[in-house]
N, CA and C atoms as an extended XYZ file, in Angstrom:
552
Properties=species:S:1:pos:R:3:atomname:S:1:resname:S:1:resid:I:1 pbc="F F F"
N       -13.867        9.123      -19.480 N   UNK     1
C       -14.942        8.134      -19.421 CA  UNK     1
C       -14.645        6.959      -20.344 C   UNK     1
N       -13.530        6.370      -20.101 N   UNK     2
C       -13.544        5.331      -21.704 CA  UNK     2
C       -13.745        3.669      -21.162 C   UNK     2
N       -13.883        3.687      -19.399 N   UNK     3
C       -14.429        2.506      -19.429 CA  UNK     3
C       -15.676        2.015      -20.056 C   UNK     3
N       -16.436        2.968      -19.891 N   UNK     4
C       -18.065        2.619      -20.412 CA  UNK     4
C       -17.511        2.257      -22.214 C   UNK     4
N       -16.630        2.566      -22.525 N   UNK     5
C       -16.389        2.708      -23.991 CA  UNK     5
C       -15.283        1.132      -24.190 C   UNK     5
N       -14.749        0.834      -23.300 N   UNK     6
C       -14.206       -0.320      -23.301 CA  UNK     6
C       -15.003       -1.855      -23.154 C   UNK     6
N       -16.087       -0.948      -22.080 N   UNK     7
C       -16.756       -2.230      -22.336 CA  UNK     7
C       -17.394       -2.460      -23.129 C   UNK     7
N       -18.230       -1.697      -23.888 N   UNK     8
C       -18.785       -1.532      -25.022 CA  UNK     8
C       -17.900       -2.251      -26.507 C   UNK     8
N       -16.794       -1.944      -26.437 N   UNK     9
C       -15.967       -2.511      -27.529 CA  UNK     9
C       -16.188       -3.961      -27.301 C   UNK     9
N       -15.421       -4.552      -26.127 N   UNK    10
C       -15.760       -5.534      -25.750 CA  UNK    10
C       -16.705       -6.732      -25.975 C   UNK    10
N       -18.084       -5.962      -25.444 N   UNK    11
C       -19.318       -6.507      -25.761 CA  UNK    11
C       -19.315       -6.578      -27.619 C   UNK    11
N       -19.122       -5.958      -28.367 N   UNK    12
C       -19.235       -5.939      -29.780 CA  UNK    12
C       -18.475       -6.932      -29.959 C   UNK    12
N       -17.424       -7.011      -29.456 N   UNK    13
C       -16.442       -8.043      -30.112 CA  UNK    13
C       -17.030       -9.495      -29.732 C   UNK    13
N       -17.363       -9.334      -28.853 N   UNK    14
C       -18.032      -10.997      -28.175 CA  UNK    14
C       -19.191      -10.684      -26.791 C   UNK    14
N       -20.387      -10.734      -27.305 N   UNK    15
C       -21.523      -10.704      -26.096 CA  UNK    15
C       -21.314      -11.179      -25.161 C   UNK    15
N       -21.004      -10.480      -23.825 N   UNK    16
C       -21.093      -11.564      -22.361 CA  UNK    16
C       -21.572      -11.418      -21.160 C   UNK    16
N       -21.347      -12.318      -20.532 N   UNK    17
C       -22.142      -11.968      -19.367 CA  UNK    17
C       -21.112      -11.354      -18.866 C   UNK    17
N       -21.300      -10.669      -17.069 N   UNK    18
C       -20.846      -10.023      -16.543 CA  UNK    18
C       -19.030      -10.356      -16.168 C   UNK    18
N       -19.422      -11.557      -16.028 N   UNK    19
C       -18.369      -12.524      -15.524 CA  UNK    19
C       -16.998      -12.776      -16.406 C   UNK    19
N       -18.057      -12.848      -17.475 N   UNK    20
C       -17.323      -13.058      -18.735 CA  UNK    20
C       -16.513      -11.972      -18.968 C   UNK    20
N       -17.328      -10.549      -19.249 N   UNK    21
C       -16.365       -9.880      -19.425 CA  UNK    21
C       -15.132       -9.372      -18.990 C   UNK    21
N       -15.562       -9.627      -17.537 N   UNK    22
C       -14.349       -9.601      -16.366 CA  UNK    22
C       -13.077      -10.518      -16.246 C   UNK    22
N       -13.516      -11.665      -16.719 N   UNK    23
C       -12.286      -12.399      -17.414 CA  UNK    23
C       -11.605      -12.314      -18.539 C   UNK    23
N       -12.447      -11.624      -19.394 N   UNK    24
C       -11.886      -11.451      -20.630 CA  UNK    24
C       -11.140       -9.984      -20.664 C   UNK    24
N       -11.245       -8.959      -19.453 N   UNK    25
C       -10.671       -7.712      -18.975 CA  UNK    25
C        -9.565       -8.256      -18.372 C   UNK    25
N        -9.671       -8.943      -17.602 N   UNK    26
C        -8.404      -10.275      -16.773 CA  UNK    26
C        -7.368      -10.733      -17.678 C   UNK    26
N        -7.844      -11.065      -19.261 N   UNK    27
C        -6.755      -11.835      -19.808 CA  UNK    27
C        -5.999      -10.916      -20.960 C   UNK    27
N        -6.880       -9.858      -21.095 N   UNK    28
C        -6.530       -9.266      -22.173 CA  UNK    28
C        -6.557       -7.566      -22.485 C   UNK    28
N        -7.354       -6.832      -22.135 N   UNK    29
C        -7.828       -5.767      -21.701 CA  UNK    29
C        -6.997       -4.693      -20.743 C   UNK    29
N        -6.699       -5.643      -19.734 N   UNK    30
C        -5.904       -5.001      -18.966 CA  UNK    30
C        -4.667       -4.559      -19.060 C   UNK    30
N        -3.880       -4.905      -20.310 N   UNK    31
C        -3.231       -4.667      -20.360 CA  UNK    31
C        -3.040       -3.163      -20.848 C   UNK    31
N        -4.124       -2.876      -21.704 N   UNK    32
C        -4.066       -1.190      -21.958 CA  UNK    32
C        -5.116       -0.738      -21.129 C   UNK    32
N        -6.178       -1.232      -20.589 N   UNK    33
C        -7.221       -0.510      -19.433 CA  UNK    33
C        -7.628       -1.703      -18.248 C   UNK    33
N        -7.217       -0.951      -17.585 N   UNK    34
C        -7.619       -1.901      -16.353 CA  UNK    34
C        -8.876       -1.778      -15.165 C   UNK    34
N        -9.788       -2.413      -15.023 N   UNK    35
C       -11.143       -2.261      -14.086 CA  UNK    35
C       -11.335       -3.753      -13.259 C   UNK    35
N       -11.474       -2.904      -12.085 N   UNK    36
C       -12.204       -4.363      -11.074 CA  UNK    36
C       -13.282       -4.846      -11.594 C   UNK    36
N       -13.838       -5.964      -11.536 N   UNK    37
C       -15.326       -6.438      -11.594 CA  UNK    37
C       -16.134       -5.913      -10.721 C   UNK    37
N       -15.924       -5.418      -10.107 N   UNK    38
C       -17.152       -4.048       -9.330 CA  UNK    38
C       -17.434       -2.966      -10.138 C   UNK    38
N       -16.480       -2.144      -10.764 N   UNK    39
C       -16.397       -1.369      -11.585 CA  UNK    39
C       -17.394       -1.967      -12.714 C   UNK    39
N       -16.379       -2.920      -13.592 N   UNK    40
C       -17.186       -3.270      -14.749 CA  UNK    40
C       -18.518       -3.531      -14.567 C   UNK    40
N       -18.885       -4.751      -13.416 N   UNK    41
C       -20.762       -4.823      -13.200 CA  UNK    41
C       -20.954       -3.301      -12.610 C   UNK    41
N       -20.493       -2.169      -12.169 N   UNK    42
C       -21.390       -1.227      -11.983 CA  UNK    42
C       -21.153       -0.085      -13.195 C   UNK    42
N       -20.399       -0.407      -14.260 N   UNK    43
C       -20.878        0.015      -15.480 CA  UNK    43
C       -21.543       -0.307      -16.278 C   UNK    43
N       -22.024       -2.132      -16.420 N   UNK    44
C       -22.810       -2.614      -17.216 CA  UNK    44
C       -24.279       -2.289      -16.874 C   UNK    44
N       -24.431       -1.747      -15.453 N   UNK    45
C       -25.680       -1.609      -15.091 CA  UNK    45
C       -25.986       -0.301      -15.740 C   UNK    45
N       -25.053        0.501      -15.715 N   UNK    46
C       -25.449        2.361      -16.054 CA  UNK    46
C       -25.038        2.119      -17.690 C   UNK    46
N       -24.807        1.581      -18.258 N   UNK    47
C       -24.953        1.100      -19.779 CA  UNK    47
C       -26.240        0.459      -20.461 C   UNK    47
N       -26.596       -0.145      -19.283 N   UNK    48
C       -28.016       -1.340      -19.774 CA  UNK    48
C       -29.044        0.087      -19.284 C   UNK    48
N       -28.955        0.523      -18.461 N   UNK    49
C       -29.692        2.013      -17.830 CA  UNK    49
C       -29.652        2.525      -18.927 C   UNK    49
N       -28.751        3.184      -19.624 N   UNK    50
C       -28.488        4.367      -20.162 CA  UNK    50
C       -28.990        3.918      -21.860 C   UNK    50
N       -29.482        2.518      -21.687 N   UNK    51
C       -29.982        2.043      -23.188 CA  UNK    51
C       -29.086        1.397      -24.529 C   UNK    51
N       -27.835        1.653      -23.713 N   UNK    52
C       -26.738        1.374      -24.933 CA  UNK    52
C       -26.157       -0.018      -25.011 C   UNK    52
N       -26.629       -1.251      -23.616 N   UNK    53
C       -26.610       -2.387      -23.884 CA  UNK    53
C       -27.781       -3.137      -23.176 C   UNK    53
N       -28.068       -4.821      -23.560 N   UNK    54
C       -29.445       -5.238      -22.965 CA  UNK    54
C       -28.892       -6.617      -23.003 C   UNK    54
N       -29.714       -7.369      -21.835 N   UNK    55
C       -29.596       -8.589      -21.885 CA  UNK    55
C       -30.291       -8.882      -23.148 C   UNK    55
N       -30.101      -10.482      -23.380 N   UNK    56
C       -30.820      -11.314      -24.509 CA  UNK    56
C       -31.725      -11.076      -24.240 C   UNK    56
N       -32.452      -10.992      -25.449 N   UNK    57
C       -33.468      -11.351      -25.287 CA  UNK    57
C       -34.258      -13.064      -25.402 C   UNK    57
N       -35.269      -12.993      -24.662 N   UNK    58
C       -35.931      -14.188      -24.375 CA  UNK    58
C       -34.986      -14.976      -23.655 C   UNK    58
N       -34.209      -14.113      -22.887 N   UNK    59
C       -33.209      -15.237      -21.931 CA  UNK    59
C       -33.769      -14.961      -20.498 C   UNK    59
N       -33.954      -15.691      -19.896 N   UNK    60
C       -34.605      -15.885      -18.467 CA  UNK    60
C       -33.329      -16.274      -17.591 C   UNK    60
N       -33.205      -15.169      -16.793 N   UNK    61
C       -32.250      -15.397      -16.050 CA  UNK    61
C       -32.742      -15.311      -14.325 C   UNK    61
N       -32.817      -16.857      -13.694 N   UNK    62
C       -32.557      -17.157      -12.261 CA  UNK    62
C       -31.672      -16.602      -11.586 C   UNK    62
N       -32.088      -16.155      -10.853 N   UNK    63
C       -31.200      -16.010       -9.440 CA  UNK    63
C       -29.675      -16.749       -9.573 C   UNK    63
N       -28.579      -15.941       -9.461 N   UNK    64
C       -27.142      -16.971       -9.734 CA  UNK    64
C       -27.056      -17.436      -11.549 C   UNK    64
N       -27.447      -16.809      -12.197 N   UNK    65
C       -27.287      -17.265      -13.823 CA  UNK    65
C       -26.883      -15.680      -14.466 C   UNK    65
N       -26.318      -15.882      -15.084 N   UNK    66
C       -25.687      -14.755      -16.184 CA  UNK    66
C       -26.409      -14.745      -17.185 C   UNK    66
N       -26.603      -13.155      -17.355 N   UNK    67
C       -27.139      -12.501      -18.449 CA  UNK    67
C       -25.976      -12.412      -19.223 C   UNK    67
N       -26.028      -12.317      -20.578 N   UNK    68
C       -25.571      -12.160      -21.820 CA  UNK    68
C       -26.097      -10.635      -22.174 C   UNK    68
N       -24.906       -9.949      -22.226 N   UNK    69
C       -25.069       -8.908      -22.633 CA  UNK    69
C       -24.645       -8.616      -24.236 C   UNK    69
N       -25.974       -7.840      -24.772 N   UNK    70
C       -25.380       -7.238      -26.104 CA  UNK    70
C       -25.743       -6.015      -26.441 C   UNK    70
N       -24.549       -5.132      -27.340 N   UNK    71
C       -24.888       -3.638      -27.556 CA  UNK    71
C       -26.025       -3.498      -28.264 C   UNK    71
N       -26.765       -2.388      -28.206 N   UNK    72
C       -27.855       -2.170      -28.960 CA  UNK    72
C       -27.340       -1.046      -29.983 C   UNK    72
N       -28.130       -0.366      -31.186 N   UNK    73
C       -27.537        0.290      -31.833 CA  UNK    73
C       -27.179        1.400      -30.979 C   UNK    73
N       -27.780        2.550      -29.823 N   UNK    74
C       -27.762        3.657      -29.526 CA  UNK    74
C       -25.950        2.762      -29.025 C   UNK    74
N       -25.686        2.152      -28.417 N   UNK    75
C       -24.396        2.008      -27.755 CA  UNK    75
C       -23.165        1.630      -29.161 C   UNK    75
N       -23.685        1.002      -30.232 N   UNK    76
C       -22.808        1.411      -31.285 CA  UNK    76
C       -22.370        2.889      -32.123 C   UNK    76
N       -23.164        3.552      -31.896 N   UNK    77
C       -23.579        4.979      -32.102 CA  UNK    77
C       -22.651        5.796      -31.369 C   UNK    77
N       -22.632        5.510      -30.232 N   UNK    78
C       -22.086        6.034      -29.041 CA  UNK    78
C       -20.286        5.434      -28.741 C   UNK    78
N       -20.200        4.440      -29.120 N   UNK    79
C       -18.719        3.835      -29.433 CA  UNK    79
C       -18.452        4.797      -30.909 C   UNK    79
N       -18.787        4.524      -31.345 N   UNK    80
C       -18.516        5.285      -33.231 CA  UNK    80
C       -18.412        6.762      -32.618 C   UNK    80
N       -19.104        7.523      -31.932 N   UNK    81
C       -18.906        9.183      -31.372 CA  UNK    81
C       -17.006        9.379      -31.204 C   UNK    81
N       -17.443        8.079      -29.636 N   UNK    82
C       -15.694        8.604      -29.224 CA  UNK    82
C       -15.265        8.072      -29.522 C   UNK    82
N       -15.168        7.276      -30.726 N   UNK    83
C       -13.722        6.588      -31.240 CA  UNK    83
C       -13.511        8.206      -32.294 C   UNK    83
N       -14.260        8.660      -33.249 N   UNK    84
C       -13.867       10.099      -33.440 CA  UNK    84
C       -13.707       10.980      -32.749 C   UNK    84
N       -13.934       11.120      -31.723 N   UNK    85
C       -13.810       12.511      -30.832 CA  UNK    85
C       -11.910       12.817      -30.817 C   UNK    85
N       -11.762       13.920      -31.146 N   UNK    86
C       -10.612       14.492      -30.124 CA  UNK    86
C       -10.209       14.276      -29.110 C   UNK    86
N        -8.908       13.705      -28.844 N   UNK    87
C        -8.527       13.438      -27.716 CA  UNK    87
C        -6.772       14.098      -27.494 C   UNK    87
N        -6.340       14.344      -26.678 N   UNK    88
C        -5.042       15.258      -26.737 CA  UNK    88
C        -4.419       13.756      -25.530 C   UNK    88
N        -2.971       13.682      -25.845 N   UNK    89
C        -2.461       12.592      -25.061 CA  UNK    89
C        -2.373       12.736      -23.357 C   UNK    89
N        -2.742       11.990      -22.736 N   UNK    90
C        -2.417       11.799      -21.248 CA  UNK    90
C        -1.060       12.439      -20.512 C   UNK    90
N        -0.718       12.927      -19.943 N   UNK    91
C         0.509       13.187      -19.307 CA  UNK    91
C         1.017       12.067      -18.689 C   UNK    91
N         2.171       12.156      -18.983 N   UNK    92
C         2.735       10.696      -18.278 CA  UNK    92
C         2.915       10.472      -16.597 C   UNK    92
N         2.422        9.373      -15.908 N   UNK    93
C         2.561        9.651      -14.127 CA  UNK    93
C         3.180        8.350      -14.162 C   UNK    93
N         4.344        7.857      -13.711 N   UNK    94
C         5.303        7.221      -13.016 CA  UNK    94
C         5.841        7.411      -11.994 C   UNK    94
N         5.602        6.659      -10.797 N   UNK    95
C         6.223        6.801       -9.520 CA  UNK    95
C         7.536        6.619       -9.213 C   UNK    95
N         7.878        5.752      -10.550 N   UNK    96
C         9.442        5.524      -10.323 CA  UNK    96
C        10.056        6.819      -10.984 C   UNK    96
N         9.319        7.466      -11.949 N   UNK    97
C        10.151        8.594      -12.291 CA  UNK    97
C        10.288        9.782      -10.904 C   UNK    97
N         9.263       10.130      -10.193 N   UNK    98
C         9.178       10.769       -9.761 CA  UNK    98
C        10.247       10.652       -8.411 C   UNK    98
N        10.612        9.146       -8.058 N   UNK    99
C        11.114        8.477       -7.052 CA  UNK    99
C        12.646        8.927       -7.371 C   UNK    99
N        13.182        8.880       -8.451 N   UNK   100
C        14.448        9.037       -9.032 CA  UNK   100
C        14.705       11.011       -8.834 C   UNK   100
N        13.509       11.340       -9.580 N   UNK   101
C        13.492       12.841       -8.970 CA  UNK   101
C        13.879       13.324       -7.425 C   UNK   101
N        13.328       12.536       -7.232 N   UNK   102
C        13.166       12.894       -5.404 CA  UNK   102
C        14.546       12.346       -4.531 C   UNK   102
N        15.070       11.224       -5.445 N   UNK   103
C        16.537       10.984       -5.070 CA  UNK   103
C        17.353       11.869       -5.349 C   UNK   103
N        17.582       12.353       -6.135 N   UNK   104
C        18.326       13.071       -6.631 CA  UNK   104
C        18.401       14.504       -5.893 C   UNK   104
N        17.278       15.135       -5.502 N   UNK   105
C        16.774       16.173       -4.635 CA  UNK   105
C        17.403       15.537       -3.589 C   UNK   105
N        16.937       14.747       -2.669 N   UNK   106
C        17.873       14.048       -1.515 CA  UNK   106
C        19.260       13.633       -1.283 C   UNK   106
N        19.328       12.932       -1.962 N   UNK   107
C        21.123       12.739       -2.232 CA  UNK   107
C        21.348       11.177       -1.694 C   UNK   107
N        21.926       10.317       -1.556 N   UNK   108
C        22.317        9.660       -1.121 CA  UNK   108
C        21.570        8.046       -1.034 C   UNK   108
N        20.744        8.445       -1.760 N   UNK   109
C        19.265        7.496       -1.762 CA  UNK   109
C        20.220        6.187       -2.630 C   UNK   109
N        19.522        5.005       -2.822 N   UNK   110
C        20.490        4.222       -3.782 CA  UNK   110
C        19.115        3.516       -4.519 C   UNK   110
N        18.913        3.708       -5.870 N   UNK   111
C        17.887        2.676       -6.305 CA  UNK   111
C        18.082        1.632       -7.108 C   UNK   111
N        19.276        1.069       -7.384 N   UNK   112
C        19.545        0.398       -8.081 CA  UNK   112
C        19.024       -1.089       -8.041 C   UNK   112
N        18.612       -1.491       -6.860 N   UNK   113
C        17.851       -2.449       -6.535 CA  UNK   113
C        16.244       -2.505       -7.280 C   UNK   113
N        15.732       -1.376       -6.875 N   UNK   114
C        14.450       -1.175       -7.302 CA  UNK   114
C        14.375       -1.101       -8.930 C   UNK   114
N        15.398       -0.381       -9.492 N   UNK   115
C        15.490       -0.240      -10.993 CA  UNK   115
C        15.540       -1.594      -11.657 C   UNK   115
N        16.396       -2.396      -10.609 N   UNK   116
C        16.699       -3.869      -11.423 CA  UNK   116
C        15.696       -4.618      -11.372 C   UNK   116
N        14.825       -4.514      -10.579 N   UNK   117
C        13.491       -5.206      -10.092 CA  UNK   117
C        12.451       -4.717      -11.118 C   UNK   117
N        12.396       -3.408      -11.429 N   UNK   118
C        11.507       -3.185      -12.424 CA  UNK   118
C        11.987       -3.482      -13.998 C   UNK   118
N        12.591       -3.595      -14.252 N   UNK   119
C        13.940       -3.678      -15.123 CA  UNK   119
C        13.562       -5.444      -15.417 C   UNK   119
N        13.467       -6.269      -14.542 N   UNK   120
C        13.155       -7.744      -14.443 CA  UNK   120
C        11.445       -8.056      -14.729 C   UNK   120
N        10.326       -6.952      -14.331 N   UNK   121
C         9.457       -6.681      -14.602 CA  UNK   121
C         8.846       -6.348      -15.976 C   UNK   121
N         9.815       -5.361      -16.267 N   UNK   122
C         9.435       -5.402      -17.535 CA  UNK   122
C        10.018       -6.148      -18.617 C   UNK   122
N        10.951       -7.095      -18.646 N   UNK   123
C        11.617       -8.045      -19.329 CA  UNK   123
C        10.671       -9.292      -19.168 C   UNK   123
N        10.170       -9.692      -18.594 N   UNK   124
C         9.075      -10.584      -18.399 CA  UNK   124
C         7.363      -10.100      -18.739 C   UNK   124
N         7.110       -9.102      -18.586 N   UNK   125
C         5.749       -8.115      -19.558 CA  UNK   125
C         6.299       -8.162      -20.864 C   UNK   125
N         7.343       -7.837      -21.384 N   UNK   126
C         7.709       -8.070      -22.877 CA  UNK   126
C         7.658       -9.596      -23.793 C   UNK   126
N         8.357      -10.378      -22.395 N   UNK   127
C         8.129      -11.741      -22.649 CA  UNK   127
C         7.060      -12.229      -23.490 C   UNK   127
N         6.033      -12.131      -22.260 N   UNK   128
C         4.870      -12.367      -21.849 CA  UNK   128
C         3.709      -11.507      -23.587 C   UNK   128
N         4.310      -10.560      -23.493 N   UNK   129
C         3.339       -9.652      -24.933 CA  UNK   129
C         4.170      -10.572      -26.094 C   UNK   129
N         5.276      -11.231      -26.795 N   UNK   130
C         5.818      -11.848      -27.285 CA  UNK   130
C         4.903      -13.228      -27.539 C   UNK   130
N         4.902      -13.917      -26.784 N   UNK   131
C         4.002      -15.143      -26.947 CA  UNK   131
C         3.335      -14.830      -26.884 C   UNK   131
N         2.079      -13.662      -26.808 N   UNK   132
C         0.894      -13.493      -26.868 CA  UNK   132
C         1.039      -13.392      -28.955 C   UNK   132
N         1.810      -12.723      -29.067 N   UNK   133
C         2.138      -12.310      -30.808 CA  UNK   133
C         2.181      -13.763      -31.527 C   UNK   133
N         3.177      -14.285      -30.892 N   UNK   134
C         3.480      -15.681      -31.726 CA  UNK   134
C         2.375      -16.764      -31.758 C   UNK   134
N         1.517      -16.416      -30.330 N   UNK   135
C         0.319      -17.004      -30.395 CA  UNK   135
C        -0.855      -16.919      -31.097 C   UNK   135
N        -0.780      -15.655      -31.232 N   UNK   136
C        -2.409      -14.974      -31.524 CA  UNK   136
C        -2.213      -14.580      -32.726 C   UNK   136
N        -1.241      -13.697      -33.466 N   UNK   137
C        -1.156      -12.698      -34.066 CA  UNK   137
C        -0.066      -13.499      -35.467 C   UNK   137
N         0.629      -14.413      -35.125 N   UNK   138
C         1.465      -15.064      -36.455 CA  UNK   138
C         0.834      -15.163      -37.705 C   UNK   138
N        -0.124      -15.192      -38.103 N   UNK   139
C        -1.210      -15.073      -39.245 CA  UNK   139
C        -2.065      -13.818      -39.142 C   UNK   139
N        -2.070      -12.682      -39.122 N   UNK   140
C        -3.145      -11.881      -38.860 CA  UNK   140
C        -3.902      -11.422      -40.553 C   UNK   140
N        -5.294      -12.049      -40.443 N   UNK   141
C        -5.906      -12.140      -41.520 CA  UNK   141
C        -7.303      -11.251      -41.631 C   UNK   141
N        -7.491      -11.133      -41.084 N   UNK   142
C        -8.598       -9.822      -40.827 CA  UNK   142
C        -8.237       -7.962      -40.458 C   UNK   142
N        -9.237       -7.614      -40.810 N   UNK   143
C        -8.629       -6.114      -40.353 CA  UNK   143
C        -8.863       -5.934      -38.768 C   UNK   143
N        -9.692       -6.516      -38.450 N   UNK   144
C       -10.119       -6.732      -36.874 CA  UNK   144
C        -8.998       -7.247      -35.759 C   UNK   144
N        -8.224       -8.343      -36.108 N   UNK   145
C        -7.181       -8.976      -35.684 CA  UNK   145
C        -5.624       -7.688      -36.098 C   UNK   145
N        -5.683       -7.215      -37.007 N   UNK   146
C        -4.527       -6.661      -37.600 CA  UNK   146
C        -4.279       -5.108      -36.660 C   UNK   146
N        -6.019       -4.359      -36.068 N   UNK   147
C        -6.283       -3.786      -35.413 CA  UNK   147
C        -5.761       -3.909      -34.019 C   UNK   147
N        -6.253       -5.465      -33.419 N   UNK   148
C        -5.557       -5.863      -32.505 CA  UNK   148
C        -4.176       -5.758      -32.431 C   UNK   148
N        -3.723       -6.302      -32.911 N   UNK   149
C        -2.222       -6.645      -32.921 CA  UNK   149
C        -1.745       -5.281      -33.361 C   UNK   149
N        -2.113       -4.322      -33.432 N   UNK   150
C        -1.330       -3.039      -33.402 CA  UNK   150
C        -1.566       -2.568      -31.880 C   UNK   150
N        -2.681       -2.776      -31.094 N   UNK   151
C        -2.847       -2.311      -29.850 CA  UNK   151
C        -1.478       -3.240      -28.933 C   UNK   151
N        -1.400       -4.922      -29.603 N   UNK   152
C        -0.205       -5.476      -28.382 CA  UNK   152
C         0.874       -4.311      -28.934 C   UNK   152
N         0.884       -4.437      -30.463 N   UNK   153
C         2.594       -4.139      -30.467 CA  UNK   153
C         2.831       -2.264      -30.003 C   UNK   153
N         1.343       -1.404      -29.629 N   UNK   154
C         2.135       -0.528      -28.710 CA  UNK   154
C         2.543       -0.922      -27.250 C   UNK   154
N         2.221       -1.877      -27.031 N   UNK   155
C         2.707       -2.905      -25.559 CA  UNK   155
C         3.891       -3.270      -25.821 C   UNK   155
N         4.097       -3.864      -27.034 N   UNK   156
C         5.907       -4.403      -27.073 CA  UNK   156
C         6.420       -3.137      -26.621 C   UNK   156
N         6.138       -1.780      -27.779 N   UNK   157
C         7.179       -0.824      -27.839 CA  UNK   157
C         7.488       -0.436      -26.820 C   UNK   157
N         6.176       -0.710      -25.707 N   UNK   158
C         6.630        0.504      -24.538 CA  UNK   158
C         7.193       -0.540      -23.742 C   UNK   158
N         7.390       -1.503      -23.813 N   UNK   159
C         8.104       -2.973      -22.845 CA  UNK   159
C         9.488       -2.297      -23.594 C   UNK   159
N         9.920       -2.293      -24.771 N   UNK   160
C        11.023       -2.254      -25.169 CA  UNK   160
C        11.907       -0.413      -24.932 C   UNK   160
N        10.806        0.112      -24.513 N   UNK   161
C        11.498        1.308      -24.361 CA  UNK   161
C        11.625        1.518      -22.440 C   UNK   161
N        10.916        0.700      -21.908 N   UNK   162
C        11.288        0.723      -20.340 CA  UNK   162
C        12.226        0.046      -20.100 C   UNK   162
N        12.395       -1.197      -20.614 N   UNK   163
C        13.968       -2.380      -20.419 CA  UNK   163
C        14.745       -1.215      -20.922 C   UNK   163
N        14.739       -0.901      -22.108 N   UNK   164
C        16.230        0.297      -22.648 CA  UNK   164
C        16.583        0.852      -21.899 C   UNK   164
N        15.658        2.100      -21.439 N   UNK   165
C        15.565        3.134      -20.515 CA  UNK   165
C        16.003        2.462      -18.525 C   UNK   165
N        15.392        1.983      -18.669 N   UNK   166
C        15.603        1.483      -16.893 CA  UNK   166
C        17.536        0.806      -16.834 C   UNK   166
N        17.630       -0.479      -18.373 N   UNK   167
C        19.249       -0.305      -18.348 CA  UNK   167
C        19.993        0.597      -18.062 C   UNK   167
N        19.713        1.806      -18.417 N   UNK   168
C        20.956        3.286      -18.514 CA  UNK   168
C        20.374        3.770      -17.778 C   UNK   168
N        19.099        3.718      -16.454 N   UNK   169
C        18.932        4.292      -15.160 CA  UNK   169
C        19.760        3.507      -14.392 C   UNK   169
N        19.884        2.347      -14.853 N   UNK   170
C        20.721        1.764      -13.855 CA  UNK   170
C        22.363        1.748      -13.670 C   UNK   170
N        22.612        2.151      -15.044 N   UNK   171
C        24.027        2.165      -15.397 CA  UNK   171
C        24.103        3.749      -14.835 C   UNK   171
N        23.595        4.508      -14.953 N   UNK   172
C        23.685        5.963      -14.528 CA  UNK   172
C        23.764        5.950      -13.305 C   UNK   172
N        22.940        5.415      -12.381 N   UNK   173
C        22.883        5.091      -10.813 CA  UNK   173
C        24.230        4.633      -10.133 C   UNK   173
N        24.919        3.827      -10.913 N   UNK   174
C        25.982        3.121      -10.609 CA  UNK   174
C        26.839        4.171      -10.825 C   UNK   174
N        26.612        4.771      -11.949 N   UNK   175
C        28.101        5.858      -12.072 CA  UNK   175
C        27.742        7.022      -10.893 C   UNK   175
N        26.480        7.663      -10.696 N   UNK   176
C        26.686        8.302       -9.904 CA  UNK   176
C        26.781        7.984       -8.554 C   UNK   176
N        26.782        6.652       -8.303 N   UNK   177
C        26.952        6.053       -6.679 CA  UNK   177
C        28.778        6.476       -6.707 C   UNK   177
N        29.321        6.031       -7.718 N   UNK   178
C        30.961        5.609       -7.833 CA  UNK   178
C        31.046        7.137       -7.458 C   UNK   178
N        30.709        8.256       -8.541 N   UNK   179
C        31.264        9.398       -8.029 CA  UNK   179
C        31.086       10.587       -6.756 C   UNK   179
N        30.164        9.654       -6.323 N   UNK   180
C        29.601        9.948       -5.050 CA  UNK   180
C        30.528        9.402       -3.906 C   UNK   180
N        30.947        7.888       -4.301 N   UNK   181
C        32.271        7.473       -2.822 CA  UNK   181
C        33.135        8.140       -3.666 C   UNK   181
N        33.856        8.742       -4.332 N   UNK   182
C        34.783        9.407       -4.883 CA  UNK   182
C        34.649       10.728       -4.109 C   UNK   182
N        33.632       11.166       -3.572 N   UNK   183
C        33.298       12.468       -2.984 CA  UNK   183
C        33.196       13.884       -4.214 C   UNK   183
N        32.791       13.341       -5.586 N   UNK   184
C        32.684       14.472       -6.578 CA  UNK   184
C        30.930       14.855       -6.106 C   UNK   184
């Protein structure tokens, strides 16, 4: 359940409307959790339900106008729970791992194309988390910001451990294509 808990962070960090937050999930967010704006407005509703966030108050909102959403204490309460709770790590699901598995079971498959493509993918996501650092993060002066910038730089690491890793899938691919027309 950690969307309801994402948006919640969110909202603490900067009150918004629906829209808002969905762009601000768009520019930044997504990169460690990702939700449609269907999702997010049909969590803000079972959040504002559930008491843990509320529009402004004394804000009058027309037909076509955005509410401003902000946490109330029960939803700070409730962020503070599961940021302590126990949590045991995710199992890892990659399709490309599994794809390489399944070649290998098959025989003859060639992915070296696809490896280089992801391989180009993630050299440009690394890029891309890089100028977000040099942008955002070159001064980090708060504990709030310093917080942040530990969430990009587990984004660098894992940019820097898929370029590594996908190199020597690809260099491996190649050797076993060679010893494959070799007929070993």
């Amino acid at each position: 359940m950690s969307l309801p808990h994402a948006i919640l962070t969110a909202l603490i960090e900067k009150p918004s409307s629906g829209l808002g937050l969905a762009r601000r999930f768009d520019k930044s967010i997504r990169y460690f959790w990702s939700a449609t704006h269907q999702q997010i407005y049909r969590e803000l509703g079972k959040l504002e339900e559930a008491g843990l966030i509320r529009a402004r108050e004394g804000e009058v909102v027309a037909q076509g106008q955005r509410k401003t959403f902000d946490v109330l204490p029960a939803g700070h309460a409730e962020l503070r729970r599961w940021v302590a709770e126990e949590q045991d790590p995710r199992p890892l699901r990659d399709p490309m791992l599994l794809r390489i598995r399944a070649s290998a079971a098959v025989g003859g498959t060639d992915l070296v194309d696809e490896l280089t493509r992801h391989l180009e993918l993630h050299r440009r996501q690394l890029q891309h988390y890089r100028e977000i650092e040099a942008r955002d993060f070159s001064d980090v002066v708060s504990s709030e910001a310093a917080m942040q910038h530990l969430v990009l730089r587990a984004g660098v690491g894992l940019e820097l451990f898929w370029t590594a890793w996908l190199a020597d899938a690809i260099e491996t691919a190649h050797t076993v294509a060679a010893q494959e027309a070799e007929g070993r």
